[in-house]
C-alpha positions in Angstrom: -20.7 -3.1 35.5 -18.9 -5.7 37.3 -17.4 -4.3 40.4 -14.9 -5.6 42.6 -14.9 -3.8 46.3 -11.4 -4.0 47.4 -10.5 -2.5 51.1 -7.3 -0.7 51.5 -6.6 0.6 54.8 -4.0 3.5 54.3 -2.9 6.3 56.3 -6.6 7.5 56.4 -8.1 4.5 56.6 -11.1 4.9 54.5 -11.9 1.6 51.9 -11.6 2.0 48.1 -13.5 0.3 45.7 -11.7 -0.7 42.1 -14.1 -1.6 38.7 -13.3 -4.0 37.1 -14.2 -3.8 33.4 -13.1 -3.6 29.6 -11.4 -1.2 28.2 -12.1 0.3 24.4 -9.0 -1.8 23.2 -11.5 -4.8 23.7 -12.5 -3.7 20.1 -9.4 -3.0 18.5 -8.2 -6.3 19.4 -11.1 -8.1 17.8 -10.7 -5.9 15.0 -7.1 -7.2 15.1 -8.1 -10.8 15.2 -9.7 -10.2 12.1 -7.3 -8.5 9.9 -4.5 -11.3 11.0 -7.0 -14.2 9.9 -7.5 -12.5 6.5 -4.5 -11.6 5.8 -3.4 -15.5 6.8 -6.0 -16.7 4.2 -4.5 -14.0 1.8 -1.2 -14.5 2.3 -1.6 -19.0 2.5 -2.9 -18.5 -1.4 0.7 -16.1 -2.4 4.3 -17.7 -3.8 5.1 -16.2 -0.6 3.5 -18.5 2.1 6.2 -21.1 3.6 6.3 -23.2 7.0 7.9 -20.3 9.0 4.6 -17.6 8.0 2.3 -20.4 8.8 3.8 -20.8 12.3 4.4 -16.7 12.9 0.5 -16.0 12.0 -0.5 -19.0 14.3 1.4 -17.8 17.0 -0.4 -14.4 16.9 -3.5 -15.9 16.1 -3.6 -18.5 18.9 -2.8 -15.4 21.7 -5.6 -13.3 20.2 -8.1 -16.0 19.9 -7.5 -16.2 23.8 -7.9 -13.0 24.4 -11.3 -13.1 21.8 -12.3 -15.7 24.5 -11.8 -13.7 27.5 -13.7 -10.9 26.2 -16.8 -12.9 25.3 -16.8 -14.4 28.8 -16.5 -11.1 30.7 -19.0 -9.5 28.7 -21.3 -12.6 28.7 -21.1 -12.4 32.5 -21.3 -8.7 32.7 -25.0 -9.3 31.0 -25.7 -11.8 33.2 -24.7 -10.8 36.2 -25.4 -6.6 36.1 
């Protein structure tokens, strides 16, 4: 795991060292990302689907796509970089 050694001098003055790393949500979100591009597809084919749903569900799906990105790269260079 990626680790990043940050020194904190406090009353003691002894360092601390913080990880750095995913947490489970990671999962969830791409589980999320999913679900939201499904449900656009469902939705795009309903009597229901107008301008204003198209931009809501690109809003959402834009953010999350970013955050899909993020992930890939950490974990990418978590493999790489051990």
């Amino acid at each position: 795991m990626l680790t990043l050694a940050n020194i904190l001098f406090g009353e003691n003055g002894l360092p601390a060292i913080t990880s750095i790393g995913l947490p489970e949500e990671a999962v969830l979100s791409t589980i999320f990302l999913i679900l939201l591009l499904s449900t656009k597809e469902i939705i795009s084919a309903s009597k229901y689907y107008n301008e204003k749903v198209e931009h809501s569900f690109d809003i959402q799906i834009v953010s999350m796509l970013i955050m899909f990105f993020a992930i890939v790269i950490f974990k990418t260079m978590e493999v790489l970089y051990p």
